[in-house]
N, C-alpha and C positions, 0 to 999 in steps of 0.2 A: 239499444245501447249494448258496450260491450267491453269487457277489462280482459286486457292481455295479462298473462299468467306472468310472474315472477320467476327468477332463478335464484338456484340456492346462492346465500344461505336465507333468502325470502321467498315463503311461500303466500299466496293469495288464495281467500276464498270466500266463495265461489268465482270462475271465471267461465271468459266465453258470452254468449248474445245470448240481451235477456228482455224481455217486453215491460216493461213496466208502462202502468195507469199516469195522467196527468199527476202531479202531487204526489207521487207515493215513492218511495223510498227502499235505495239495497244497501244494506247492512254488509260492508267487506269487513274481512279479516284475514290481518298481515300477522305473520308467524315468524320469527328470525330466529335460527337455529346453526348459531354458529359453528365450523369445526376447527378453527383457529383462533386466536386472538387477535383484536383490531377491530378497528372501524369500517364497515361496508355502507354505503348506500346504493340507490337507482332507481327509476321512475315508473311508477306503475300509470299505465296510460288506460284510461277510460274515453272512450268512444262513444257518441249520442247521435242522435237524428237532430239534435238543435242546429239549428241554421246559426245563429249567434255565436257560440261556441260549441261546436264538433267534436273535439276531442281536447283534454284536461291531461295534463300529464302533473304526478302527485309523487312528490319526492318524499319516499320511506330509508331511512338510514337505525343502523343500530351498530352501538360498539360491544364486542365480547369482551369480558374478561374472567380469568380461566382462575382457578385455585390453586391453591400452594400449601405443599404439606408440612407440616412440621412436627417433630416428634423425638427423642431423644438418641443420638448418635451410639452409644453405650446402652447393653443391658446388661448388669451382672447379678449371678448370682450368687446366694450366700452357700458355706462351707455345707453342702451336701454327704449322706452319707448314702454307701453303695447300698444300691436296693431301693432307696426313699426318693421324693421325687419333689417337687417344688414348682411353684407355679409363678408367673409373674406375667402381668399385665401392661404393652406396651400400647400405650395412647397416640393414636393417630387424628391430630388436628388441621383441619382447613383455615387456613389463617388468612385464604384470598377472597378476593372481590368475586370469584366465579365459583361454580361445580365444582368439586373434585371425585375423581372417580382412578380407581387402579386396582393392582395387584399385588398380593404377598408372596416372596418368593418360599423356597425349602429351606431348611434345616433337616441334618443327620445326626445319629445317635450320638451325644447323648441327649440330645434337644429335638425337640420338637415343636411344629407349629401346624396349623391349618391352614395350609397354603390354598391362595384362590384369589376371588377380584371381592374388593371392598368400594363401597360410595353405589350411589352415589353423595356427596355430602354436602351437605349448602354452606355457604359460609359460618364460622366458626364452632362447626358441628363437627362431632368425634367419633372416631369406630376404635374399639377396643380388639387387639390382637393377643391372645392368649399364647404364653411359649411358655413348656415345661422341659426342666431338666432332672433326668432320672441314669443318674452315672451307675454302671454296670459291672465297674472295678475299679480299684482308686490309684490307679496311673492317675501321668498329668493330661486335664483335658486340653485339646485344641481350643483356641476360641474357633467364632464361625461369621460368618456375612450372613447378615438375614440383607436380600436384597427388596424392595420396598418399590415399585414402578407405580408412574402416574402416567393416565392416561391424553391424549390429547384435549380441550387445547392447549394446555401446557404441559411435553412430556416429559417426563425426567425421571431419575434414579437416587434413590436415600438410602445408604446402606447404612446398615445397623450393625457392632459386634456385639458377640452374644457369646457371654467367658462365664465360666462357675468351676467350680473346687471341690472335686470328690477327696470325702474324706473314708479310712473305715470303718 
């Protein structure tokens, strides 16, 4: 017998010509790893030496769906003083039926973050982003874009401002 291989975003396994015993049995396994959103199917065809039935073709389908982040548009902070520093916690939630997986963008003085890729997150699971503000004179500060990207299968952009109030 013999199972033709799959195309993404289905993989199959094992594939290829295989001997099996009267009665004995192959254990396949379908893998669907979507990289967009939607419904895919296609037919994995298994091949036999049966004279009855030759070849089986087995329809495998799966729908992706991708996450969605949510989190708060505003972060402000309270009346800081030059010198002192302040820290705040912004909460990044999956609030979709899929993965979420992305990146945190920069912030310049007088804020600060740890910018990089966060997720991945399963649905309604949270990663916590730490931004501190440490004003260095007490002019008025710019607010700033914290930009917030998700990754494929659903991309997009959350931008965040991020305002505080040096005091002296």
């Amino acid at each position: 017998m013999s199972v033709a291989p799959l195309v993404s975003p289905f993989a199959a396994s094992p594939t290829g010509a295989f001997n099996l015993s009267p009665g004995s049995k192959l254990k396949e396994m379908i893998a669907f790893q979507p990289i967009a959103v939607g419904s895919a199917s296609q037919e994995l065809v298994v091949q036999s030496g049966d004279p009855r039935k030759p070849s089986v073709d087995v329809k495998v389908s799966g729908t992706a769906a991708g996450g969605k982040l949510s989190t708060h548009r505003t972060l402000s902070f309270p009346k800081t003083g030059v010198g002192s520093s302040v820290q705040k916690n912004l909460v990044l939630k999956n609030i979709g039926k899929g993965m979420l997986s992305g990146s945190v963008g920069i912030l310049t003085s007088p804020f600060s973050v740890n910018p990089g890729p966060f997720g991945p997150l399963e649905p309604s699971a949270t990663a916590t982003v730490t931004i501190t503000f440490q004003p260095r004179s007490a002019s008025p500060t710019t607010p700033q874009t914290l930009t917030i990207a998700t990754d494929p299968p659903i991309p997009g952009v959350v931008n965040v401002q991020v305002k505080g109030t040096a005091e002296p």
